[in-house]
C-alpha positions in Angstrom: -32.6 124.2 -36.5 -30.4 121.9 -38.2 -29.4 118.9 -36.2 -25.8 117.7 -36.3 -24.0 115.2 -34.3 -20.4 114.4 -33.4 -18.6 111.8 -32.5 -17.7 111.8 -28.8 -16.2 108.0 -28.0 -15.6 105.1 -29.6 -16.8 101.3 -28.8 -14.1 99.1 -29.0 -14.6 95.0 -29.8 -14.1 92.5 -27.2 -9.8 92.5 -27.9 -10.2 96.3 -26.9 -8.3 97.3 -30.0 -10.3 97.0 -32.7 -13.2 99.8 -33.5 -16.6 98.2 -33.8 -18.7 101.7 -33.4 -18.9 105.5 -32.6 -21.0 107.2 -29.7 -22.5 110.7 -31.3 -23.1 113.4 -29.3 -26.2 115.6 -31.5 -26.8 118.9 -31.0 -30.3 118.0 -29.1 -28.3 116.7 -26.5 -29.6 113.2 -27.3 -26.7 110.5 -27.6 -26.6 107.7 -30.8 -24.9 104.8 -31.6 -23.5 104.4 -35.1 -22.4 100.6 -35.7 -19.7 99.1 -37.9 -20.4 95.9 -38.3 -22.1 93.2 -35.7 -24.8 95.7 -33.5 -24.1 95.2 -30.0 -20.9 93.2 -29.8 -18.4 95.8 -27.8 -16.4 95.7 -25.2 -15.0 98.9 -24.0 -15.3 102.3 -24.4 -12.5 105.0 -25.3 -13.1 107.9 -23.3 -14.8 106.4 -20.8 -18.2 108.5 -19.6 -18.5 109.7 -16.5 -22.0 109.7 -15.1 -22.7 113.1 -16.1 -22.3 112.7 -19.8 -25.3 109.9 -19.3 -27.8 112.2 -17.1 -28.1 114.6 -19.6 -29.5 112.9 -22.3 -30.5 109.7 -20.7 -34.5 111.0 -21.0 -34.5 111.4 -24.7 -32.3 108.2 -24.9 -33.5 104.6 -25.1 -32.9 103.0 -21.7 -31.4 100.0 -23.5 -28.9 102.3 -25.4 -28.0 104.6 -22.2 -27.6 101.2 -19.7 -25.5 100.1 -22.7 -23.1 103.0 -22.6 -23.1 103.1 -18.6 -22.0 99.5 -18.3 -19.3 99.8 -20.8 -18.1 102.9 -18.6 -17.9 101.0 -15.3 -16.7 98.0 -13.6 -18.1 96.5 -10.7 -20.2 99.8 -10.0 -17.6 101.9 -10.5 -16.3 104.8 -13.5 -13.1 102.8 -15.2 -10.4 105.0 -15.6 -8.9 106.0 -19.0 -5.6 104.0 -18.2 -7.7 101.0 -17.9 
């Protein structure tokens, strides 16, 4: 099988405007980061996850890269909303 990805979110820099990566949802289920520029340096998330989209592919997933996407996706333990 061919494997093919799509991109599902987008990490947004520190300002929250500016794009600094893409979140890719393959067709394994597994979850990849594709970075613009500076690897690591985001600071939100546009949809925001809800716990679900990280328990599916979380075991085929680096832990770094899936605590990564889960701590961009909450605040203080909790699921942001999109409004925020």
């Amino acid at each position: 099988m061919k494997e093919e990805a799509k991109p599902i979110a987008r990490l947004l820099g520190k300002d929250k405007k500016r794009t600094v990566g893409w979140v890719y949802l393959w067709n394994s289920s597994d979850l990849s980061v594709l970075w613009l520029g500076e690897e690591g340096v985001a600071g939100a998330i546009e949809p925001v996850f809800l716990p679900e989209v990280l328990e599916d592919p979380i075991s085929s997933m680096p832990v770094d890269v899936a605590e990564f996407l889960e701590a961009l996706s909450t605040v203080d333990g909790k699921t942001q909303s999109s409004g925020s």
